[in-house]
C-alpha positions as CSV (number, residue, x, y, z in Angstrom):
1,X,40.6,-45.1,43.0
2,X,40.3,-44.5,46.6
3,X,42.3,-41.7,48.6
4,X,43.3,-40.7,52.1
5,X,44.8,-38.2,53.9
6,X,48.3,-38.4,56.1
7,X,47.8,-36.2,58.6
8,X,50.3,-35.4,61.6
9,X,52.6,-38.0,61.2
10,X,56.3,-37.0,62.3
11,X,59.5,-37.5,60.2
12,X,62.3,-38.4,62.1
13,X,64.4,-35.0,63.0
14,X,66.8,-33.7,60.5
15,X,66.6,-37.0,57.9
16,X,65.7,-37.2,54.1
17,X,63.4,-39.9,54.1
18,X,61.1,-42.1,51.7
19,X,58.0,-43.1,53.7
20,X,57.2,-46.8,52.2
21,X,53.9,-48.9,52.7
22,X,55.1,-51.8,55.5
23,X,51.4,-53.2,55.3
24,X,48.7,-53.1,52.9
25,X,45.4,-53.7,52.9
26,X,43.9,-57.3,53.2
27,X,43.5,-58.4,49.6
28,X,46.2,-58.8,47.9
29,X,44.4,-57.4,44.9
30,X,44.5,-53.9,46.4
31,X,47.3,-51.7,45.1
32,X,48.7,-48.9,47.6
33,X,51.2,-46.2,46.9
34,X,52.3,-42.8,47.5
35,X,51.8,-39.5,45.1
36,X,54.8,-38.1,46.7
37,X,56.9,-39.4,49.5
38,X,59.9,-37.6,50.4
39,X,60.1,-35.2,53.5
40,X,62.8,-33.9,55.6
41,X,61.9,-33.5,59.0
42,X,58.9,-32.0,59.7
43,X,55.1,-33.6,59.2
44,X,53.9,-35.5,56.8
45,X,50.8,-34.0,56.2
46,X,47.7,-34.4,54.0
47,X,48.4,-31.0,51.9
48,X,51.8,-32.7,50.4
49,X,50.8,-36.2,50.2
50,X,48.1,-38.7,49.1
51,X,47.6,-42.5,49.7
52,X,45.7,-43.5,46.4
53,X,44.5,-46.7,46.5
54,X,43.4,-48.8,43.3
55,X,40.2,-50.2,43.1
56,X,38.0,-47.3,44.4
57,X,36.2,-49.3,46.3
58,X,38.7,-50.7,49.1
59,X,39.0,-49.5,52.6
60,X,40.7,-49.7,55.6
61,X,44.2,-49.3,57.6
62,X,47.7,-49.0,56.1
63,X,50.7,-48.8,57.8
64,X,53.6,-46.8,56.8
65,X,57.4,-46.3,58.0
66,X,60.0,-44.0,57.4
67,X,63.2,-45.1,55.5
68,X,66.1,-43.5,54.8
69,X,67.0,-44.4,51.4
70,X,70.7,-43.1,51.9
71,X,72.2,-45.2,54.5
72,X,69.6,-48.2,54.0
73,X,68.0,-47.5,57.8
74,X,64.3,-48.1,58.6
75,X,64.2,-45.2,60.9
76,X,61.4,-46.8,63.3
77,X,58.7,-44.3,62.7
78,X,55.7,-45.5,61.7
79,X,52.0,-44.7,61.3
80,X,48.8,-46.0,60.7
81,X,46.5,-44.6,58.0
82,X,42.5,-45.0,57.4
83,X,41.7,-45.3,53.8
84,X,37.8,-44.3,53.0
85,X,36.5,-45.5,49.7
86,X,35.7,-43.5,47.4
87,X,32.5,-44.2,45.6
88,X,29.8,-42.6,43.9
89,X,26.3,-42.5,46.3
90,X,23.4,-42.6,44.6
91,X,19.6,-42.3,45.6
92,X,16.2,-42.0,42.8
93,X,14.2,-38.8,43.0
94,X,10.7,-41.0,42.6
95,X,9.5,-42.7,45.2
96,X,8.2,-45.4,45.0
97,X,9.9,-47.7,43.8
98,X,11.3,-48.2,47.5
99,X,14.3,-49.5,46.6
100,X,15.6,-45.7,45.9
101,X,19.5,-47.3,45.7
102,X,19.1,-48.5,42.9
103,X,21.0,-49.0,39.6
104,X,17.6,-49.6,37.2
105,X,16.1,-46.5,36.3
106,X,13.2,-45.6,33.8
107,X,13.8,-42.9,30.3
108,X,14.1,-39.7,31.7
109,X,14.1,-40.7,35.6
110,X,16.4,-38.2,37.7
111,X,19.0,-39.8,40.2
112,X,20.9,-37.7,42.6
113,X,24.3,-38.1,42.5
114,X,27.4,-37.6,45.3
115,X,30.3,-38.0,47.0
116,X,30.8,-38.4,50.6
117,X,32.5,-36.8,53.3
118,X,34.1,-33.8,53.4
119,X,36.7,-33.6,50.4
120,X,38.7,-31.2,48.8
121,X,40.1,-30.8,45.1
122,X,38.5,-30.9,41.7
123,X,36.2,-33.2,40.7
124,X,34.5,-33.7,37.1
125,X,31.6,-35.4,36.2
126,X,31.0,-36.9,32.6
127,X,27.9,-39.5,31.3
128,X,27.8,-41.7,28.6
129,X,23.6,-41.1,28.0
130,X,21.4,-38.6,29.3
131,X,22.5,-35.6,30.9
132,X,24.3,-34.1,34.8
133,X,22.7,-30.7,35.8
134,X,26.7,-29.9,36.4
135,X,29.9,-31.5,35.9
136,X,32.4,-30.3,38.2
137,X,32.1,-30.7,42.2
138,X,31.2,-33.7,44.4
139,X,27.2,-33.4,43.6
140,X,25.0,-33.8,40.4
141,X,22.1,-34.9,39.3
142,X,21.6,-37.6,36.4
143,X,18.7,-37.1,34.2
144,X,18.4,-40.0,32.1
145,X,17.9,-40.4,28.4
146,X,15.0,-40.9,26.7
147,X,15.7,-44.3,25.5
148,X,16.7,-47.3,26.7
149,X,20.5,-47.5,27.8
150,X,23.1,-47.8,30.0
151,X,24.2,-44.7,31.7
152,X,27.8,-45.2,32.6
153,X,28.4,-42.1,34.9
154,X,32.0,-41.0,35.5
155,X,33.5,-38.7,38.3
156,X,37.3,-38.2,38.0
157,X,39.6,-36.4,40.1
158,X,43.8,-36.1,40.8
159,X,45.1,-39.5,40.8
160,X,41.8,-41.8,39.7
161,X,38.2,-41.7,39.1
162,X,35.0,-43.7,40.1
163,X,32.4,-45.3,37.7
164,X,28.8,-46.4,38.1
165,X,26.8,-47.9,35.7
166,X,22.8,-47.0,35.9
167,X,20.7,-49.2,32.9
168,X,18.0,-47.5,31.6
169,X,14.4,-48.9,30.6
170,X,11.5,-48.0,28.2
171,X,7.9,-48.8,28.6
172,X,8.0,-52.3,28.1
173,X,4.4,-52.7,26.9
174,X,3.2,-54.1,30.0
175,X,0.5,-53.6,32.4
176,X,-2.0,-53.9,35.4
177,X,-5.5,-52.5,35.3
178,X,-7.4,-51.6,38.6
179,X,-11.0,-50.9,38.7
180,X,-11.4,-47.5,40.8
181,X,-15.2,-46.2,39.6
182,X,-18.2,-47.0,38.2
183,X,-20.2,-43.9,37.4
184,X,-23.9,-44.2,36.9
185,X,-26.4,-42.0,34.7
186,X,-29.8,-41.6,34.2
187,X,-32.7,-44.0,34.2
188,X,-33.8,-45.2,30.5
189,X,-30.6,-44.2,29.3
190,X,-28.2,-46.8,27.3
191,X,-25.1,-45.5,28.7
192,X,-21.9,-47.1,30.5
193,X,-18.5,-46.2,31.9
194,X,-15.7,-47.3,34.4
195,X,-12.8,-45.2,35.8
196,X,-9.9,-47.3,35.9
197,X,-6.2,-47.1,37.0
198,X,-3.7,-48.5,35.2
199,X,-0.2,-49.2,36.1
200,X,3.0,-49.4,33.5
201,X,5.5,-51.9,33.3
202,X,8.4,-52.2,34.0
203,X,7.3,-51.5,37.9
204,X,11.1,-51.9,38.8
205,X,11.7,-48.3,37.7
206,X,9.8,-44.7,37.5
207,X,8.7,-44.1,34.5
208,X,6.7,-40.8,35.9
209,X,9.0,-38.7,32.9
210,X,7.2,-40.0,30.3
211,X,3.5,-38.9,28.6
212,X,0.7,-40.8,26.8
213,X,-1.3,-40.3,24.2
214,X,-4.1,-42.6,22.8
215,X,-4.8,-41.8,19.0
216,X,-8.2,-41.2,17.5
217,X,-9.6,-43.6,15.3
218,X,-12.8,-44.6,13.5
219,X,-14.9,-47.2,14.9
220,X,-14.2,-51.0,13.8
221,X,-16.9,-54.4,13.2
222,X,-20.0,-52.2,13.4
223,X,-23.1,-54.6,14.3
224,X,-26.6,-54.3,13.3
225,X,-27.8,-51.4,15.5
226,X,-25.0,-49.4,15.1
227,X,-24.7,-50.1,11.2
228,X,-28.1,-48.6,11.4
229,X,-27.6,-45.6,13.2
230,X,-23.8,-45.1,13.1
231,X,-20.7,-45.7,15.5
232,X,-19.2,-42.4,17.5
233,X,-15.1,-41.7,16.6
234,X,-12.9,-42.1,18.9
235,X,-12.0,-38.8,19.9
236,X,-9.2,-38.6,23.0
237,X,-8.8,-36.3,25.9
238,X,-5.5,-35.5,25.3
239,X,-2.1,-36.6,26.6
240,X,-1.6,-38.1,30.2
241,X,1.0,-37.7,32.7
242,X,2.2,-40.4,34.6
243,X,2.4,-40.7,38.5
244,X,5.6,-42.0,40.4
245,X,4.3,-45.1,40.6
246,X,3.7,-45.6,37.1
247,X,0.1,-45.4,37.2
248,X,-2.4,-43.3,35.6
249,X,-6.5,-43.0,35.6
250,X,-8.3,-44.0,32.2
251,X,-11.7,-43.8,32.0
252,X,-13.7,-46.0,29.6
253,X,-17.3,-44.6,28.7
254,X,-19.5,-45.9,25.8
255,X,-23.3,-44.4,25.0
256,X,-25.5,-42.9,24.9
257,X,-27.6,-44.7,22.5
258,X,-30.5,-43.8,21.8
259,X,-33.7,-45.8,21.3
260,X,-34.8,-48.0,20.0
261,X,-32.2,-50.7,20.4
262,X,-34.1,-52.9,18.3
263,X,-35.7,-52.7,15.3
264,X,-36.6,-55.0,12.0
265,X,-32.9,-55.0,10.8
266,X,-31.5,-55.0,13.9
267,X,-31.7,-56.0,17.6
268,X,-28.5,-54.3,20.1
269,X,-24.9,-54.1,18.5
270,X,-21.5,-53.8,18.6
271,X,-18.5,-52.1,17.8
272,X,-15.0,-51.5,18.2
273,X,-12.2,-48.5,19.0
274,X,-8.9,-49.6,18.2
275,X,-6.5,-47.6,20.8
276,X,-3.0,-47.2,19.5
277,X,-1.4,-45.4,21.8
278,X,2.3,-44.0,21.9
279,X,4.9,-42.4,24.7
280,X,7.4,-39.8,24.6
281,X,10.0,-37.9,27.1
282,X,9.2,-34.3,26.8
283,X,12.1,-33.2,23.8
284,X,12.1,-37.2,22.7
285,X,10.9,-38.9,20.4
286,X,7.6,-40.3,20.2
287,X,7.7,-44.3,20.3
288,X,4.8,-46.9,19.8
289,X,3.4,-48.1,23.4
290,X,0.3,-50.5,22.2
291,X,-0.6,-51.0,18.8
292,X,-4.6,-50.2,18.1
293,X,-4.7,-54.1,17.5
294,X,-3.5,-54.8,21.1
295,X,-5.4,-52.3,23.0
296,X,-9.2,-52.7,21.6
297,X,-12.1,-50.7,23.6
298,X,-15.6,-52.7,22.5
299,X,-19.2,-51.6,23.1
300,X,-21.7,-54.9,23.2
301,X,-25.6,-53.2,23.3
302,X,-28.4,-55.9,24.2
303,X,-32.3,-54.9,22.7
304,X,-33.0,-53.6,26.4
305,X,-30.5,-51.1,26.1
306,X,-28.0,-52.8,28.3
307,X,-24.3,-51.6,27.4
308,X,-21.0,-53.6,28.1
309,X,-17.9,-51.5,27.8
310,X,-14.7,-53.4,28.1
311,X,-10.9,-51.8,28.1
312,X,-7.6,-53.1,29.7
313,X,-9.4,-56.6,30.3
314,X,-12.1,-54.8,32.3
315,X,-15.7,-54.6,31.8
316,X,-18.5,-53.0,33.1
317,X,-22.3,-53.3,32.3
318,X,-25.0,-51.0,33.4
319,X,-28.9,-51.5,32.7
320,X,-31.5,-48.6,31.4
321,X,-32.7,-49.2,35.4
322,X,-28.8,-48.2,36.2
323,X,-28.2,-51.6,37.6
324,X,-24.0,-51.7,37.3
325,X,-22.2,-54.8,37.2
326,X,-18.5,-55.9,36.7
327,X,-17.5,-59.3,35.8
């Protein structure tokens, strides 16, 4: 519900009156009414009565008249009052996404929460998932849960109460992968790497709350050279934060090997990391993000000592001469 206050309106001198609503708002669907209505003499004034209007979202002019309810006179005083809407504002903490009004937010994503105008009274706040940093007053902040879910946030107050709904999205699984590096090494070395960033879906919503962690595995499909001499572990760095924008860096590095990359029971190799990798809101649970199956890291070594590292759908190859290519 929407409220305003009657302010400075006159009763007619010396009269018990009821002041009635003559004309309403413009849709029809719009209730209007008083919380209390009778004066004698004196003002009508904002500290003993409130216009409540039903849904919260209407505005506009309503006119009013005094009538006295005794001798069946419309006493000819009337007065026009401006009803603001009352409705919960809104804006996203992260930036980007640009669009900071809106009602999509990522698990754990922070939205600011108000009121406007200058308003008086009590005010409490309530949420259906995640949690308000307070819940009384006309400000809060929204911290979302750490799951998927709508977020229907409450504020209620004498007379009515507001209600937006905010849904709330998970890692989806998707991605985008950027090449930013290529770092080189030294002559007559078999050794390869890329830096890459990498950008979380859904893009329509922060998902800066969350962390990553890829999980150690043993290497996968050893080939020939690397039967021989052995595959390294996959041993990660640790978890990773995520940026406003849902990106983060990931750098991809295989070798070195050392020589010779041929020999009689062998000539280059292969192998493969699996990369499952999982995401969690600090306090959350910890939920699957790619399985090891759908994120591979491979390492393709040619009898020259030419290394191929693809991750993400990106590859790099560097010669021994540190000639660096991507596809």
């Amino acid at each position: 519900m929407a409220s305003g206050s009657i302010t400075a309106v006159s009763s007619p001198s010396g009269r018990y009156v009821d002041w009635e609503v003559v004309k309403d708002l413009s849709d029809p669907g719009i209730k209007v009414s008083f919380a209390k209505t009778k004066t004698l003499s004196g003002n009508l004034s904002g500290a003993i009565n409130t216009i409540i209007v039903d849904p919260a979202s209407a505005g506009g002019n309503v006119v009013i008249e005094a009538y006295d309810d005794q001798i069946g006179d419309k006493c000819g005083t009337q007065a026009t009052i401006k009803i603001d809407a009352l409705q919960i504002q809104h804006e996203c903490v992260a930036t980007p996404p640009a669009d900071q009004s809106r009602t999509n937010i990522g698990v754990g994503e922070k939205m600011m929460l108000w009121l406007p105008g200058s308003l008086s009274g009590t005010f409490t706040w309530k949420t259906s998932a995640g949690t308000l940093s307070r819940t009384n007053g006309t400000s809060t902040t929204l911290t979302a849960p750490d799951n998927a879910a709508t977020a229907t946030v409450t504020v209620s107050y004498a007379g009515g109460s507001c209600t937006t709904n905010f849904d709330v999205l998970a890692p989806d699984g998707s991605y985008t992968a950027v090449n930013t590096s290529t770092p080189g090494a030294a002559v007559n070395v078999a050794a390869a790497g890329m830096v890459n960033t990498i950008i979380l879906g859904p893009t329509n919503v922060s998902l800066s709350s969350i962390r990553i962690q890829e999980i150690g595995e043993n290497a996968e499909n050893t080939q020939e050279y690397y039967q021989v001499n052995g595959a390294p572990k996959h041993t990660p760095s640790g978890q990773t934060l995520i940026n406003f924008d849902n990106s983060f860096p990931d750098r991809a590095t295989g070798g070195p090997a050392d020589p010779p990359w041929s020999g009689t029971n062998y000539s280059g190799g292969s192998f493969d990391w699996q990369v499952p990798t999982v995401w969690w809101v600090p306090g959350g649970p910890t939920n699957q993000l790619w399985a090891g199956a759908n994120n591979l890291q491979t390492f393709l070594l040619t009898s020259n000592g030419t290394l191929t590292v693809t991750k993400y759908g990106l590859s790099v190859t560097r010669t021994t001469n540190d000639d660096i290519t991507m596809p």
